[in-house]
SEVO-689445 format. One line per 10 residues: number of its first residue (from 1); their letters; for each residue x, y, z of N, C-alpha, C. Coordinates in Angstrom, 1 decimal, always signed. Atoms other than C-alpha are relative to their C-alpha. Example, Ala and Ser with C-alpha at 12.3 -4.5 7.8 and 13.67 -1.06 7.14 Angstrom:
REM SEVO-689445
1) AS) +0.9 -1.2 +0.0 +12.3 -4.5 +7.8 +0.9 +1.2 +0.0 ~ -0.9 -1.1 +0.0 +13.7 -1.1 +7.1 -0.8 +1.1 +0.8
END
This chain:
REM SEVO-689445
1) XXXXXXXXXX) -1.0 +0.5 -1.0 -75.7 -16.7 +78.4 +0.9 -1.1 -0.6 ~ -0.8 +1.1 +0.7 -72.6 -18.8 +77.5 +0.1 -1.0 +1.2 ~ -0.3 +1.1 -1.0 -72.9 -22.2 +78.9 +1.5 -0.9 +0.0 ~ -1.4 +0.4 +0.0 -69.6 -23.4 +78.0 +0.8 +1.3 -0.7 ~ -0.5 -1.2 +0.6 -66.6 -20.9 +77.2 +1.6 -0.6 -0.2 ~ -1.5 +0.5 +0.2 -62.9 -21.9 +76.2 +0.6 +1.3 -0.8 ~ -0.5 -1.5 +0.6 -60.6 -18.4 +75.5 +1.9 -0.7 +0.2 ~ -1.4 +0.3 +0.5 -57.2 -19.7 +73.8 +0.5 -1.4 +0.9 ~ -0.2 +0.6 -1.1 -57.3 -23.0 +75.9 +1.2 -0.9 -1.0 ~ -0.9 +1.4 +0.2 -54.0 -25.5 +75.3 +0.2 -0.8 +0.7
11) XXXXXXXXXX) -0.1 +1.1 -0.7 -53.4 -28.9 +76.5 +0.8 -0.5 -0.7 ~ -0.9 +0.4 +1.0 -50.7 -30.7 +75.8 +0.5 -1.4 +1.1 ~ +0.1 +1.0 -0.1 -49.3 -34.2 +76.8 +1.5 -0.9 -0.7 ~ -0.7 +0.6 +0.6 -46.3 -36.5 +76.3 +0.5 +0.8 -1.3 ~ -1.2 -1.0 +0.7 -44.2 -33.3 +74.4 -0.8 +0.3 -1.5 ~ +1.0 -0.7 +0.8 -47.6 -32.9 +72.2 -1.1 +1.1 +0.4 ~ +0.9 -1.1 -0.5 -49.8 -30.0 +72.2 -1.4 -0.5 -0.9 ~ +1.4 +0.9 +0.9 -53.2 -32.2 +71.5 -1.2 +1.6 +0.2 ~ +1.3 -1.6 +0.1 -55.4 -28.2 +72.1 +0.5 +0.6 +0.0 ~ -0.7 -1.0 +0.7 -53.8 -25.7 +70.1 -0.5 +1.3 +0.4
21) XXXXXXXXXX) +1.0 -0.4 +0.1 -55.4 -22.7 +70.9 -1.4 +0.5 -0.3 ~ +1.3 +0.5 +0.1 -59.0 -23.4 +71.2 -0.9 +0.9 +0.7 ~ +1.4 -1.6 -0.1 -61.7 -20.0 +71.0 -1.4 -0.5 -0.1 ~ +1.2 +0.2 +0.5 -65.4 -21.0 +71.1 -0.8 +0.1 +1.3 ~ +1.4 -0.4 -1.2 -68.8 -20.1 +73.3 -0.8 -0.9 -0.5 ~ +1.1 +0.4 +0.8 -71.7 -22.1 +73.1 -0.7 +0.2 +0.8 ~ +0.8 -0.6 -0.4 -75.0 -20.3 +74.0 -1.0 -1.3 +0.6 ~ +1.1 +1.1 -0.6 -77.7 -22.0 +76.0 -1.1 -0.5 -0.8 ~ +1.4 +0.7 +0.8 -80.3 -24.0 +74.0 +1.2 -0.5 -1.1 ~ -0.4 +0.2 +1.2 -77.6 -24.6 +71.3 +0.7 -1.4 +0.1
31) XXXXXXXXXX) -0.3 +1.1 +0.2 -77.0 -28.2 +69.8 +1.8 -0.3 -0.7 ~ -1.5 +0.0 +0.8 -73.1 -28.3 +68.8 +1.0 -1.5 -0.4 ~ -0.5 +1.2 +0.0 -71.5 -31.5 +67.4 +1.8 +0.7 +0.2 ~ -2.0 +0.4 +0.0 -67.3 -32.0 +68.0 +0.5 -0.4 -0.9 ~ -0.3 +0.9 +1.2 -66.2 -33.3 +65.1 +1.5 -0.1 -0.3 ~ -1.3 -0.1 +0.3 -62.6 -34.0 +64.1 +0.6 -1.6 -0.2 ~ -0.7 +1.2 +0.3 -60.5 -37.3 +62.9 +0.3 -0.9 +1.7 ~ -0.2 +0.6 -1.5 -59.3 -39.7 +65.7 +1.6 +0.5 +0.9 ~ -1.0 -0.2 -0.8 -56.8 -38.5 +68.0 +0.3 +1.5 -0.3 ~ -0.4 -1.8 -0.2 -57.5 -34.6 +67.2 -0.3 +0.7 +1.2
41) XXXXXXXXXX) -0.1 -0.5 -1.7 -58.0 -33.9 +70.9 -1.9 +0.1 +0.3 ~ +0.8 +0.0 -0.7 -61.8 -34.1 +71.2 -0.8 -0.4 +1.0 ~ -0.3 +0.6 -0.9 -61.9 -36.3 +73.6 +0.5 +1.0 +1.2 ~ -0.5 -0.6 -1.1 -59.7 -34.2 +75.6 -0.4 +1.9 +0.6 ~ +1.1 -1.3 -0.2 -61.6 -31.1 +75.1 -0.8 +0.0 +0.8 ~ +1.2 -0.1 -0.6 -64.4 -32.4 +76.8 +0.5 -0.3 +1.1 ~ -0.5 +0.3 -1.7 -62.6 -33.9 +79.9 +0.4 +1.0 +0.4 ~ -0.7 -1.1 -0.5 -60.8 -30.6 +80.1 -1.2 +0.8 +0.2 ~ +0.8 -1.0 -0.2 -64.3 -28.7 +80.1 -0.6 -1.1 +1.4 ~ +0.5 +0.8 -1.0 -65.5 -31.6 +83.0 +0.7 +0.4 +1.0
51) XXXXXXXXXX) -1.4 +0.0 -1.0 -62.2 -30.9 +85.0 +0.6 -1.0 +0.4 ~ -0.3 +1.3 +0.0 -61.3 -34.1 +84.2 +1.6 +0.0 -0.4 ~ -1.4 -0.3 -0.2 -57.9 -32.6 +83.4 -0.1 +1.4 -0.2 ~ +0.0 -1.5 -0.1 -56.6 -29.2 +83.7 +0.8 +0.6 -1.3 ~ -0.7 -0.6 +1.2 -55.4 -27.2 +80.6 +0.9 +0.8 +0.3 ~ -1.3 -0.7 -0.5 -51.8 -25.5 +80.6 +0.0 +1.0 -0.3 ~ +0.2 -1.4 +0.1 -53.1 -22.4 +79.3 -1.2 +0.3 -0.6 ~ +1.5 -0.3 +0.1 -56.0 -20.3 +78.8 -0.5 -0.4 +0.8 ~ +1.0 -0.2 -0.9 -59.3 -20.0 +80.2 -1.3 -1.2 -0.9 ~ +1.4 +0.3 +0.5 -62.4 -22.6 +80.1 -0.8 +0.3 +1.6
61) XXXXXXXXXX) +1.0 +0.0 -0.7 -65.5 -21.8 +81.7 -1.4 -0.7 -0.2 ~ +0.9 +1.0 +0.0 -68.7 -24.0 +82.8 -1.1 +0.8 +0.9 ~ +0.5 -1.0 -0.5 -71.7 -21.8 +83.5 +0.6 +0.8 +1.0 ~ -0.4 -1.1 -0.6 -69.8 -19.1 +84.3 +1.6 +0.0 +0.9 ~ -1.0 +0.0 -0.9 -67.2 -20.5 +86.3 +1.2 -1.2 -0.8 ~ -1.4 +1.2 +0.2 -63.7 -22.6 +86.2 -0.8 -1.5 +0.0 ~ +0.6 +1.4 -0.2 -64.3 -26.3 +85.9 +0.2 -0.5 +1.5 ~ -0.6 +0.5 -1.4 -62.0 -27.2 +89.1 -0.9 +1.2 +1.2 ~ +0.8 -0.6 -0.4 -64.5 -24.7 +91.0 -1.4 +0.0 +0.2 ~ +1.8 +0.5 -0.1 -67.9 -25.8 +89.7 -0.9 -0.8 +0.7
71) XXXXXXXXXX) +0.8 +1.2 -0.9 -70.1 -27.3 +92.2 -1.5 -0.6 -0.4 ~ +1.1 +0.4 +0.7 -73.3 -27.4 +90.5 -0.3 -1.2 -0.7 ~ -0.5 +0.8 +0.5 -72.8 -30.7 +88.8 -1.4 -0.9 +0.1 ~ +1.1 +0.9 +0.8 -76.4 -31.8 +88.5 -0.7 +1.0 -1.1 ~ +0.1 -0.8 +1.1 -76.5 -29.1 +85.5 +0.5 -0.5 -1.1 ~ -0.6 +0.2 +0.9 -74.5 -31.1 +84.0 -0.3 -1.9 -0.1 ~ +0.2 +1.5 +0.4 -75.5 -34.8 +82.1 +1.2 -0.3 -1.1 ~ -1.4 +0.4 +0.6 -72.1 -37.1 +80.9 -0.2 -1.2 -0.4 ~ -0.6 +1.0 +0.3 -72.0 -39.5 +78.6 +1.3 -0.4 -0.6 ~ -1.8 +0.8 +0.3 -68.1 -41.2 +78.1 -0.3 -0.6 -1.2
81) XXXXXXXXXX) +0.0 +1.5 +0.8 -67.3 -43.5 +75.7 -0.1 -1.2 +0.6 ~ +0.0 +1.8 -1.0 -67.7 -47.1 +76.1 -0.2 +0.2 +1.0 ~ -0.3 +0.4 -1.2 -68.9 -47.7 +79.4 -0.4 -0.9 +0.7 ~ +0.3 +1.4 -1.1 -70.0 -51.1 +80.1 +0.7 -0.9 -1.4 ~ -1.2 +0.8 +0.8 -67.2 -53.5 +78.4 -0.9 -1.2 -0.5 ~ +0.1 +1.7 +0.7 -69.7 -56.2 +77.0 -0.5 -0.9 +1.1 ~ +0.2 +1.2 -1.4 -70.1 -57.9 +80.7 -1.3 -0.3 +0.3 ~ +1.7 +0.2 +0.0 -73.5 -59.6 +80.5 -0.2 +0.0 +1.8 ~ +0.1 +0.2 -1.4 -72.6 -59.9 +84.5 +0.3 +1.5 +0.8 ~ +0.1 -1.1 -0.9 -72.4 -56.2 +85.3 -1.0 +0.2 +0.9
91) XXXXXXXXXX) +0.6 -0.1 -1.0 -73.5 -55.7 +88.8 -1.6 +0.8 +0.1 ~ +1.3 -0.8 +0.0 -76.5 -53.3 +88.1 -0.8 -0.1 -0.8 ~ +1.1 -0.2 +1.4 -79.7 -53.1 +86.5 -0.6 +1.2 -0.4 ~ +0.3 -1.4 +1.0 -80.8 -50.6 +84.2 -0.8 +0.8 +1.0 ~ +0.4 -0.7 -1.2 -83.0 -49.3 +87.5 +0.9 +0.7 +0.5 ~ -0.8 -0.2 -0.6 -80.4 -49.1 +89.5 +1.4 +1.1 -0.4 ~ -0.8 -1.0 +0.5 -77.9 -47.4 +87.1 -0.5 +1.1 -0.3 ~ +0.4 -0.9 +0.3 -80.1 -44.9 +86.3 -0.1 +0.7 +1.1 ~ +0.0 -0.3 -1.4 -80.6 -44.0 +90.2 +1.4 +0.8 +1.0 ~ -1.5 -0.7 -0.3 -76.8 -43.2 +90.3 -0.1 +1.6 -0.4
101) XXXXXXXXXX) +0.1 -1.3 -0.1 -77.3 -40.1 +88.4 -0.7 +1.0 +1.4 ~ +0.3 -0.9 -1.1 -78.9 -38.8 +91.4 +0.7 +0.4 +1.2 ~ -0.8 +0.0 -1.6 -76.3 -39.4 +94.2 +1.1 +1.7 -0.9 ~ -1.0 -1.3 +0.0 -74.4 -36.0 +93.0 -0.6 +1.2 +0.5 ~ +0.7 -1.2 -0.5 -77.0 -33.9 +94.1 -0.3 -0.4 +1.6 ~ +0.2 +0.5 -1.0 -77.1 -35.8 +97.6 +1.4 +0.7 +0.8 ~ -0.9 +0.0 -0.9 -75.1 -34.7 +100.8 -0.4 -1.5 +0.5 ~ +0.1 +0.7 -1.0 -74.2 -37.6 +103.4 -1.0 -0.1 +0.4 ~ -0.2 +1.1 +0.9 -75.4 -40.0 +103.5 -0.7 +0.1 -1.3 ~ +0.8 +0.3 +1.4 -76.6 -40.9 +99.8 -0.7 -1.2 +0.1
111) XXXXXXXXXX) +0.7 +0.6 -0.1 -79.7 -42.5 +100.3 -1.0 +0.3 -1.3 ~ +1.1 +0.0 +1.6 -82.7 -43.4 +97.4 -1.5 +0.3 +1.0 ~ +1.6 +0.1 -0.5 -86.3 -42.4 +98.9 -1.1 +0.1 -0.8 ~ +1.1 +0.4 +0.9 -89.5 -42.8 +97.5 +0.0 +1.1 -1.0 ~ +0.3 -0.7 +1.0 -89.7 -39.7 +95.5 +1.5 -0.3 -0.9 ~ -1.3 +0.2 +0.9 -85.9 -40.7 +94.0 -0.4 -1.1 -0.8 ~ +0.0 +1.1 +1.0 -87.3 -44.0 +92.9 -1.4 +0.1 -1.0 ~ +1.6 -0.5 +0.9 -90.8 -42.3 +91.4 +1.0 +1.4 -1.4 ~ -0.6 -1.3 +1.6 -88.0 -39.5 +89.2 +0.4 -1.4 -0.8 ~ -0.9 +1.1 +0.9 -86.0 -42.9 +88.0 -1.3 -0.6 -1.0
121) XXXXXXXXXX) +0.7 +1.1 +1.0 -89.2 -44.6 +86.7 -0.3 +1.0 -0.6 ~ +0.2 -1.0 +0.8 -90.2 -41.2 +85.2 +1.0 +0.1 -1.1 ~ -0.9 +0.0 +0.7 -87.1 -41.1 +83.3 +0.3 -1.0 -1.0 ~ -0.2 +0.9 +1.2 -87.2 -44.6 +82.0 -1.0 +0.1 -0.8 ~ +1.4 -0.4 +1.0 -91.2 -44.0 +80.9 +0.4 +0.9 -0.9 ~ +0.0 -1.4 +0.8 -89.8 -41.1 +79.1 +1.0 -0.2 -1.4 ~ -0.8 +0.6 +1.0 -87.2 -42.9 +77.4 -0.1 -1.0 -0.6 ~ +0.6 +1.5 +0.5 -89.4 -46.0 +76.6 +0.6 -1.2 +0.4 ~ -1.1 +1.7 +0.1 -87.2 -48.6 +78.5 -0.5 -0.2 +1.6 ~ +0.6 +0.7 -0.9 -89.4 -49.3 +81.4 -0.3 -1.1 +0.3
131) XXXXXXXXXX) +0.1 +1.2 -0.2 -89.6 -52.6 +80.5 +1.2 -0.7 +0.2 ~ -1.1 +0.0 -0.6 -86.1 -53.0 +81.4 +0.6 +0.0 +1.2 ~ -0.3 -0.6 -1.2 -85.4 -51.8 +84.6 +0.5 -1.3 +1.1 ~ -0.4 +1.2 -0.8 -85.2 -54.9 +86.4 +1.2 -1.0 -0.9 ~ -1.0 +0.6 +1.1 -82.5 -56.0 +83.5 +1.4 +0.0 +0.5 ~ -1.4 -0.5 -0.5 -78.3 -56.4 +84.3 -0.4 +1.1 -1.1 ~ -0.3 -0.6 +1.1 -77.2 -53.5 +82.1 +1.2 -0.4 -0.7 ~ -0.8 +1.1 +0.4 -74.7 -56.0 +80.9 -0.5 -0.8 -0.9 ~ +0.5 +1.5 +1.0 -77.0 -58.4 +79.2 -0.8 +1.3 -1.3 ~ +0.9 -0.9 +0.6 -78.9 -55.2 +77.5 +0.7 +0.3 -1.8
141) XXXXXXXXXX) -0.9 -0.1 +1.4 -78.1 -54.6 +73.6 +0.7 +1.6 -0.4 ~ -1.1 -1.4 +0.3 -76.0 -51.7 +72.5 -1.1 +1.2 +0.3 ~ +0.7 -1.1 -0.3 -79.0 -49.2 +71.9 -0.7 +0.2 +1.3 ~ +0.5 -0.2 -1.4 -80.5 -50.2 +75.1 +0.8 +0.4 +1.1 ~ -0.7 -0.4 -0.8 -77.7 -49.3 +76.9 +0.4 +1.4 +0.1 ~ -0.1 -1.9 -0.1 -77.0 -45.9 +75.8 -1.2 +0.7 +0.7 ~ +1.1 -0.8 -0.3 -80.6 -45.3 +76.2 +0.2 +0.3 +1.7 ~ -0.2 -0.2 -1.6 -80.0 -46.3 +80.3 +0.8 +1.2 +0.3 ~ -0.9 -1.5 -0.3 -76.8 -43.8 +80.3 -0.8 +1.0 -0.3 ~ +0.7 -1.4 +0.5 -79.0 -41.4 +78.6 -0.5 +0.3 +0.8
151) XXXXXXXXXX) +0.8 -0.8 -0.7 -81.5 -41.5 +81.2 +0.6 +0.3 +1.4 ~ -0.7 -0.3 -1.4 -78.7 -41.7 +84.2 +0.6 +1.4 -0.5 ~ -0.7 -1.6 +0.0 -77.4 -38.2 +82.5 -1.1 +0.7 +0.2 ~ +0.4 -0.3 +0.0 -80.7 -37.2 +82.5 -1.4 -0.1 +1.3 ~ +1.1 +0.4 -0.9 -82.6 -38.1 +85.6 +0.4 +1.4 +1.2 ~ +0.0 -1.4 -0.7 -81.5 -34.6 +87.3 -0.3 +0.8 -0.9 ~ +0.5 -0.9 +0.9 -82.9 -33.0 +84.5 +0.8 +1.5 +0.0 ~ -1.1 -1.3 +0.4 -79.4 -31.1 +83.3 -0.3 +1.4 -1.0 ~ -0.3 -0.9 +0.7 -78.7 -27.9 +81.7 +0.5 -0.1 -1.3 ~ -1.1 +0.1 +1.3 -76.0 -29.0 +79.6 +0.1 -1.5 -0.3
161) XXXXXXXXXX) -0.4 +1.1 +0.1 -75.4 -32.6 +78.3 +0.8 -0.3 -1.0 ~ -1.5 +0.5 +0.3 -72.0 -34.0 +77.3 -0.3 -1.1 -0.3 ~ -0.3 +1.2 +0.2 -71.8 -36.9 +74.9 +1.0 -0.1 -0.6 ~ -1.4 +0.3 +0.5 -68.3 -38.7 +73.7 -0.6 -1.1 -1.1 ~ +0.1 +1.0 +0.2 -68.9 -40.8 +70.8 -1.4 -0.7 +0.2 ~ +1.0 +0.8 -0.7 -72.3 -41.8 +71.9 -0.7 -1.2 -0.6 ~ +0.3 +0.4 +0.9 -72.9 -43.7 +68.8 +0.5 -1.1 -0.6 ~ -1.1 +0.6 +0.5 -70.0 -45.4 +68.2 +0.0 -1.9 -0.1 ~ +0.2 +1.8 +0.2 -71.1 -49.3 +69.0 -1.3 +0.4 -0.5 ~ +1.4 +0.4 +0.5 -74.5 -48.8 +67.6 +0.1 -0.2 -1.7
171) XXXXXXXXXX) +0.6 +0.3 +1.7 -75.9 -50.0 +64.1 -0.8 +1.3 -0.2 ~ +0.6 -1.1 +0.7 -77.2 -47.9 +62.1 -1.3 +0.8 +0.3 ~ +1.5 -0.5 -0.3 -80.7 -47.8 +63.1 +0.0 +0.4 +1.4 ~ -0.2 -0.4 -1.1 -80.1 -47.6 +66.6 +0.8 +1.3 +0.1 ~ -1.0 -0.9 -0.1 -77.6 -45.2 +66.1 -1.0 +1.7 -0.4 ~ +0.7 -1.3 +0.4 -80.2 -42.7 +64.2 -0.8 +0.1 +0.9 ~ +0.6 +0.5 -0.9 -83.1 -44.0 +66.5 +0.7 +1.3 +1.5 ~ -0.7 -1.1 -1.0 -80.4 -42.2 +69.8 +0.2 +1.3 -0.4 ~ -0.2 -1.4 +0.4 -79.5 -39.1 +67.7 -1.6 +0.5 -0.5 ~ +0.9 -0.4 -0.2 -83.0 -38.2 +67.0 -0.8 +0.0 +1.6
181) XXXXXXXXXX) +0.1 -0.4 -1.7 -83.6 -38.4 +70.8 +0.4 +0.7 +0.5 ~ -1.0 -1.4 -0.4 -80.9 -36.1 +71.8 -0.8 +1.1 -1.0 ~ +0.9 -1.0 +0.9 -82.7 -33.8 +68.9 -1.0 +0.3 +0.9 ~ +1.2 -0.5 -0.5 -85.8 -33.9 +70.5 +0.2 +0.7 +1.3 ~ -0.1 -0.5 -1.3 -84.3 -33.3 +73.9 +0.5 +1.6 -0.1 ~ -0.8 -1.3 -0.2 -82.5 -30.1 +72.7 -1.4 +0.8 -0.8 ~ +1.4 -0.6 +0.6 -85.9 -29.1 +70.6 -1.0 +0.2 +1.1 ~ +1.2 -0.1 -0.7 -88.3 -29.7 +73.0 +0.1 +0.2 +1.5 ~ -0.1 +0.5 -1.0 -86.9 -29.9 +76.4 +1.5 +1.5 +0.2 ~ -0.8 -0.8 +0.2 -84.2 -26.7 +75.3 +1.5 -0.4 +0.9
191) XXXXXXXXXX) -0.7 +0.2 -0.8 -81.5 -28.6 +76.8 +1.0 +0.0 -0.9 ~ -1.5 -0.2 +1.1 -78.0 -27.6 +75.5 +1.0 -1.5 +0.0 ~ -0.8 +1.3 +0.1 -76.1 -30.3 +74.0 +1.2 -0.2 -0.7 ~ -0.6 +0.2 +0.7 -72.5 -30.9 +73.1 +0.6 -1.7 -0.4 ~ -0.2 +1.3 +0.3 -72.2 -34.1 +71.0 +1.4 -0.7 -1.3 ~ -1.2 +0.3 +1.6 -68.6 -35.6 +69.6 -0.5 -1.0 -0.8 ~ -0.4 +0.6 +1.4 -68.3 -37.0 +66.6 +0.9 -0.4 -0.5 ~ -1.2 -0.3 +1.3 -66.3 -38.3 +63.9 -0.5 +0.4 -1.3 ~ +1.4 +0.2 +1.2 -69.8 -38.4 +61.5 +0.0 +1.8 -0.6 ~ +0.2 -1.6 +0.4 -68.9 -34.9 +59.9 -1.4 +0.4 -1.4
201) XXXXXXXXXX) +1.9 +0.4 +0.7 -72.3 -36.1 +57.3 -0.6 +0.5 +0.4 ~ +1.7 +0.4 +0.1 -74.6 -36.9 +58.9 -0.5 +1.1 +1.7 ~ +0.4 -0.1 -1.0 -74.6 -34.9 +62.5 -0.2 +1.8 -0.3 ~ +0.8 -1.3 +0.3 -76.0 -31.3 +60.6 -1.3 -0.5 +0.0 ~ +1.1 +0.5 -0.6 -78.9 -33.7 +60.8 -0.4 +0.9 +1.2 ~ +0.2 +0.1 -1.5 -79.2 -33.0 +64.4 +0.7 +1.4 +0.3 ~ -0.5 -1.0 -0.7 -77.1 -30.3 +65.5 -0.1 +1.3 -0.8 ~ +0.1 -1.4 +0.5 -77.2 -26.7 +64.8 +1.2 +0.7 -0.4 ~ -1.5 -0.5 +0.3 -73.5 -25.8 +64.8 +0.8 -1.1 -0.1 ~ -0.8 +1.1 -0.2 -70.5 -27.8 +64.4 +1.6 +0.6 +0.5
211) XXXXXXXXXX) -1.3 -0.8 -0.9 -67.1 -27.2 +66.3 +0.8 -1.0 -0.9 ~ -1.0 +0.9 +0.6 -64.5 -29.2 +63.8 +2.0 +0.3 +0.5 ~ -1.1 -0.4 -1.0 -61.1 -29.1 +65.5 +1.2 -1.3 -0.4 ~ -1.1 +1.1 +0.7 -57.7 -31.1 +64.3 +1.2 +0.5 +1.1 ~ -1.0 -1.2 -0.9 -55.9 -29.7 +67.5 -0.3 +1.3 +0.2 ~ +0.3 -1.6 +0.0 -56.3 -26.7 +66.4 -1.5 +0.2 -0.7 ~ +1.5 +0.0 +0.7 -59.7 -25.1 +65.5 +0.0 +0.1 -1.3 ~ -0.1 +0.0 +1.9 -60.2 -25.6 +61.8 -1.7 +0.6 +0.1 ~ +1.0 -0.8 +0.0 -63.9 -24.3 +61.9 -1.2 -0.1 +1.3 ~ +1.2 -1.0 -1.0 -67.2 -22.9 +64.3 -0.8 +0.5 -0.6
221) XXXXXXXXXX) +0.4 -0.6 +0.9 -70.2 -21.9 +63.0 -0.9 -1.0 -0.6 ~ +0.6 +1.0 +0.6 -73.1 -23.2 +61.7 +0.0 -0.3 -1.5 ~ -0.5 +1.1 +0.8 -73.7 -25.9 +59.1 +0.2 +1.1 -1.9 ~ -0.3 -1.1 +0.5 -74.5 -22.6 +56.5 +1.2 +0.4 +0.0 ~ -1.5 -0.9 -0.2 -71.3 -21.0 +57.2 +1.1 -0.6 -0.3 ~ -1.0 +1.1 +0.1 -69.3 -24.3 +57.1 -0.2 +0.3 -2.0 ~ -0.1 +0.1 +1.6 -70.1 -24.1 +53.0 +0.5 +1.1 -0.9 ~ -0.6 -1.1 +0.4 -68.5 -21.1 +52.7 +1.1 +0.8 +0.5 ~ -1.1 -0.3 -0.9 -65.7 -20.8 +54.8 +0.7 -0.1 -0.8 ~ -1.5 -0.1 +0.6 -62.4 -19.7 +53.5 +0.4 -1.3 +0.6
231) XXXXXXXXXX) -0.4 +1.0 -1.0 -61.1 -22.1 +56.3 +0.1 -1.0 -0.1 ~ +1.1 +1.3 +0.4 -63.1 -24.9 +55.6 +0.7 -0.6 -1.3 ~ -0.7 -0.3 +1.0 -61.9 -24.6 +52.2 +1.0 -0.6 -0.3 ~ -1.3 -0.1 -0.1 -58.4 -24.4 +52.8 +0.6 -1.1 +0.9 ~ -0.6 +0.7 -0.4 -58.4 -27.2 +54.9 -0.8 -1.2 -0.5 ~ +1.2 +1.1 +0.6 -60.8 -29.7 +53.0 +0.6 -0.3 -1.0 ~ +0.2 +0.0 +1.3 -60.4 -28.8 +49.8 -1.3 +0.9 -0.5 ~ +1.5 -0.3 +0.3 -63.3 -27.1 +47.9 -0.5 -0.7 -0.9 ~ +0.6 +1.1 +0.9 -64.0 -30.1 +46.2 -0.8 -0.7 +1.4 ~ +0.0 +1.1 -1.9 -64.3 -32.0 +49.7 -1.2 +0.8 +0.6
241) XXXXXXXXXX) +0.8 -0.9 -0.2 -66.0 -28.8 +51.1 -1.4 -0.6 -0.7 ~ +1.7 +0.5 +0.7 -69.1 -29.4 +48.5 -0.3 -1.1 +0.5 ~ +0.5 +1.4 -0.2 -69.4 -32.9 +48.8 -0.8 +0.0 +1.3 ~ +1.0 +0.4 -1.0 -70.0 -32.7 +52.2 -1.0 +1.3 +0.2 ~ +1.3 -1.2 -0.1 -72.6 -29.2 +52.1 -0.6 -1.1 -0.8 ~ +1.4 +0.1 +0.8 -74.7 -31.4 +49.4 -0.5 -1.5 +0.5 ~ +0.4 +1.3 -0.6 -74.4 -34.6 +51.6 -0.9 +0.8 +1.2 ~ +1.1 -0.6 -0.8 -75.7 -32.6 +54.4 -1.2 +0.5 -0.1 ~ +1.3 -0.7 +0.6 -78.2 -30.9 +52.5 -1.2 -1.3 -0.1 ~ +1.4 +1.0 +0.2 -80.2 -34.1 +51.3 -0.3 -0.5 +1.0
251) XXXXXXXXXX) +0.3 +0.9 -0.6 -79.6 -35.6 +54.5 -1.0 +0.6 +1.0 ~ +1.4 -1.3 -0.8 -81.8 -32.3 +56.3 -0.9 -0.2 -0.7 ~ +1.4 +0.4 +0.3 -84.2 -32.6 +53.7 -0.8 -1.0 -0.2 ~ +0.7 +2.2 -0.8 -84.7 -36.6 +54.1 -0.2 +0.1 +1.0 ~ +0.8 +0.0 -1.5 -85.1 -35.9 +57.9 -1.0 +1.0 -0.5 ~ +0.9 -0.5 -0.5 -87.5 -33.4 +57.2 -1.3 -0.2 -0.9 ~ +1.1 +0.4 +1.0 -89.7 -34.7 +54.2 -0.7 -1.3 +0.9 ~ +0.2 +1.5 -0.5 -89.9 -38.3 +56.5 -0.5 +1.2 +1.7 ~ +0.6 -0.4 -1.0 -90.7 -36.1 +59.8 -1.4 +0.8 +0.0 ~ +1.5 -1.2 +0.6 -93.5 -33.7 +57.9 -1.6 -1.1 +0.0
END
């Protein structure tokens, strides 16, 4: 089954066409990174697959259907970029934000009852930040913040989960620390996940395919197939090409010598 589907989709903007046309399926269980420079439309890919804007031509689909159509919408876990600016005085605590993920599966009124607040602490136990919960999510440090988004995308226990950047304020260790989490969740928990990038390195680590996209789709296809692409190639270089198959290479068999 294709959980996401985009057939020739363009977007375009201020007399640019930031989604050239853009061909790609991604099957259910499958971990796909985004990858592309800054300002090659991936960003806008993903809002356009949320129905966060509408594309001026072509077709995307979201299990099965249009985005502006989809009601389902606890199938789907969203993390944005940036989304708490730094404010040690943001109104909520990591409880509480996590508890939001649930009001989309609520009719009128949107109320929290005892089994809503027994999924939320399940979710932080699961994510290790139980000792948190009574915390602003403002005063919390970078990895501990993702981790709360993580478990507000995940406390309706989605289908699909959507991250932008998810990495982007974290250090290093935090940053590997999150992406081995998302790993495990798509390993063990088969939950489809597409995660942007700019880390075209290090994120065959983790993912199984890579969607690389400069506007237009420059490759699709897993990390195998990326090292042999005419495409790839021709838009790299095949000097460039190697480098990054033999950076990927040691950096799979460093995760998997250190995981054994």
């Amino acid at each position: 089954m294709s959980v996401v589907e985009f057939k020739k989709v363009n977007y375009g903007a201020s007399g640019k066409l930031i989604l050239d046309n853009i061909s790609f399926s991604v099957s259910e269980g499958n971990f796909v990174g985004i990858v592309g420079q800054n300002g090659s439309g991936k960003t806008t890919l993903v809002r356009t697959l949320l129905g966060l804007l509408r594309q001026s031509a072509g077709e995307v689909k979201l299990f099965g259907e249009a985005p502006e159509h989809f009601k389902d919408w606890r199938k789907v876990g969203y993390i944005p970029q940036k989304v708490i600016a730094g404010d040690s005085k943001f109104p909520l605590t990591a409880f509480e934000a996590v508890s939001l993920g649930l009001l989309s599966g609520k009719s009128n009124p949107k109320t929290m009852g005892g089994a809503d607040r027994a999924k939320v602490s399940v979710t932080l136990k699961a994510l290790d930040i139980t000792g948190i919960g009574d915390k602003l999510v403002g005063s919390l440090s970078g990895g501990q913040q993702q981790r709360v988004m993580l478990a507000r995308a995940l406390v309706n226990d989605p289908e699909l989960l959507v991250l932008d950047e998810p990495t982007a304020a974290l250090d290093v260790a935090a940053g590997e620390a999150f992406m081995k989490l998302i790993r495990d969740l798509n390993e063990i928990r088969k939950v489809t996940v597409l995660l942007v990038t700019h880390d075209i390195a290090n994120i065959g680590k983790y993912a199984d395919k890579m969607l690389y996209i400069d506007n237009k789709m420059v490759f699709y296809g897993t990390f195998g197939d990326f090292c042999i692409s005419p495409d790839a190639a021709l838009y790299f270089g095949k000097y460039a090409q190697h480098i990054i198959c033999h950076r990927h290479d040691h950096e799979r068999a460093a995760g998997e010598v250190k995981n054994a």
